[in-house]
C-alpha positions in Angstrom: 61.8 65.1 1.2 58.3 66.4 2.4 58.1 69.8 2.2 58.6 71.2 5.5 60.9 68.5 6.8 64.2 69.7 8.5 67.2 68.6 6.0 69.3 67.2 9.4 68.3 65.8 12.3 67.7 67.7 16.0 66.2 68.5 18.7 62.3 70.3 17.5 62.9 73.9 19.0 66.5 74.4 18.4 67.4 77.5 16.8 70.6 79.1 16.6 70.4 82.6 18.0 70.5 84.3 13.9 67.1 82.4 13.2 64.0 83.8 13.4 62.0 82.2 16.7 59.5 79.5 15.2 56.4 78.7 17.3 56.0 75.9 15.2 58.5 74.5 16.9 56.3 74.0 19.9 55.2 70.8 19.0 52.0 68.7 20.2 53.2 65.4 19.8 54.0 63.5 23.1 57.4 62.9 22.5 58.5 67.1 21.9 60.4 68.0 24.4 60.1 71.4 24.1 56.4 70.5 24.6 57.3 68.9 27.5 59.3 71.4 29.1 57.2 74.0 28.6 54.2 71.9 30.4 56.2 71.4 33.3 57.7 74.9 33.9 54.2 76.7 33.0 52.2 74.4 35.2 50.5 76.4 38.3 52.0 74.2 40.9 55.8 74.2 39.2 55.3 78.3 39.2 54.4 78.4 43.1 57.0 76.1 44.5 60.0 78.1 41.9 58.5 81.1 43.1 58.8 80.1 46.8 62.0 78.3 46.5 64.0 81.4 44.9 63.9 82.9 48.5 65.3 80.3 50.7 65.1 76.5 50.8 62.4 74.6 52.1 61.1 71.6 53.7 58.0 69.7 52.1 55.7 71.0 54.6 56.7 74.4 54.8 55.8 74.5 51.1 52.3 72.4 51.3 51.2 74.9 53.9 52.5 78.1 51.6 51.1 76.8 47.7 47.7 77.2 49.1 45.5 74.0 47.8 48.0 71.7 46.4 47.4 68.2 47.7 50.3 66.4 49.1 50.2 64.3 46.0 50.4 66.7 44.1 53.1 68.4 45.5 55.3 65.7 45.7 54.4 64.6 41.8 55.4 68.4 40.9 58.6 68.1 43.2 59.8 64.9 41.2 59.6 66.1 37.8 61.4 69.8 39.2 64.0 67.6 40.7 63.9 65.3 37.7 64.6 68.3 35.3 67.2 69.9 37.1 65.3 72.7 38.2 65.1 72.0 42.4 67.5 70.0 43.9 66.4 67.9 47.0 68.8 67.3 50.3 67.7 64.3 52.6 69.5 65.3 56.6 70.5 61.9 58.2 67.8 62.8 61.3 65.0 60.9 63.0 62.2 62.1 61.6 64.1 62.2 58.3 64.3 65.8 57.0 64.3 67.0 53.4 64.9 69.9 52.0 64.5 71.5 48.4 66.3 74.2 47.1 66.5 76.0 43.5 69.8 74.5 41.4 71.0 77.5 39.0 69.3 75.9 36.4 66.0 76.6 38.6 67.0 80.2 39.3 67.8 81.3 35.9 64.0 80.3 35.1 62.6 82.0 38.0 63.6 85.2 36.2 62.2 84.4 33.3 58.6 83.7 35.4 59.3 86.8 37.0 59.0 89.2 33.9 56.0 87.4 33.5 54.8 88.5 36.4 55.8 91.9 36.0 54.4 92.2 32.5 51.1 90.8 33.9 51.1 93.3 36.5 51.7 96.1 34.2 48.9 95.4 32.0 46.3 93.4 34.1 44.4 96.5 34.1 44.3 96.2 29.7 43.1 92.9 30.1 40.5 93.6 32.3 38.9 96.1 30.4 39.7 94.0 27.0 37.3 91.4 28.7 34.8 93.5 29.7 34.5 94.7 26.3 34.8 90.9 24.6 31.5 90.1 27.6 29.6 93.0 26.6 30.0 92.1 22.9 28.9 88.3 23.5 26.6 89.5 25.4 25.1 92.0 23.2 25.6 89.6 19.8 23.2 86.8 21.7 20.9 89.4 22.4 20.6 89.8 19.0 20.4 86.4 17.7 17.8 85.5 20.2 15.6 88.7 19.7 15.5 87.8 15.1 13.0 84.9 14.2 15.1 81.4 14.3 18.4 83.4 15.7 18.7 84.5 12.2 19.8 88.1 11.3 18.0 90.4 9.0 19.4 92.7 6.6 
């Protein structure tokens, strides 16, 4: 067996809770679903409408008019795979006009707290990162400065 190579088969990502986590595990080949998942639940559109649906169900154009610049296409693509995942279940009303509405299953909500700690912990140290950029652009900056002001960018010693 290639070194590396799990000894039985399963599911790439499944630990059992006394293993260490293995970010390995987040595998880039098309077929990972843990890749998967985590493209779906982490894309800005999927964020938005779990975000909007935690607080009340809603009907396809209440949410295109709150996730500010999502296309309709776009929305409804991103409310197909939620729907498909289990993560927003979606209620057609027997009306003329139809009328749909989508809601968060328990699945959903139990991941909208996850995306709200990483909310908070954005919040809580946005101003970190700022100043952690500001000080990664003045050292780019500076560093080009420097290559461009030495003879054929080189540095001297």
């Amino acid at each position: 067996m290639e070194d590396g190579t799990l000894e039985s088969p399963g599911i790439p990502g499944d630990t059992a809770p006394d293993q260490p986590f293995d970010v390995t595990h987040w595998d880039a080949r098309e077929d990972c679903e843990t890749r998967q998942i985590l493209d779906r639940v982490a894309d800005k559109w999927s964020l938005l409408v779990i975000a909007l649906l935690e607080e009340r169900s809603l009907r396809f154009t209440e949410l295109r008019r709150l996730v500010d610049g999502v296309s309709q296409r776009m929305l409804t693509r991103t409310l197909r795979h939620l729907e498909r995942d289990g993560l927003v279940c979606r209620t057609v009303h027997p009306v003329v006009p139809p009328r749909v509405d989508y809601h968060l299953t328990p699945l959903g909500t139990s991941l909208h707290a996850t995306i709200k700690a990483l909310v908070t912990w954005t919040e809580d140290h946005r101003q970190e990162i700022a100043a952690a950029r500001d000080e990664y652009d003045l050292r780019v900056a500076e560093e080009a400065a420097q290559s461009s002001a030495t003879p054929s960018g080189r540095t001297t010693a």
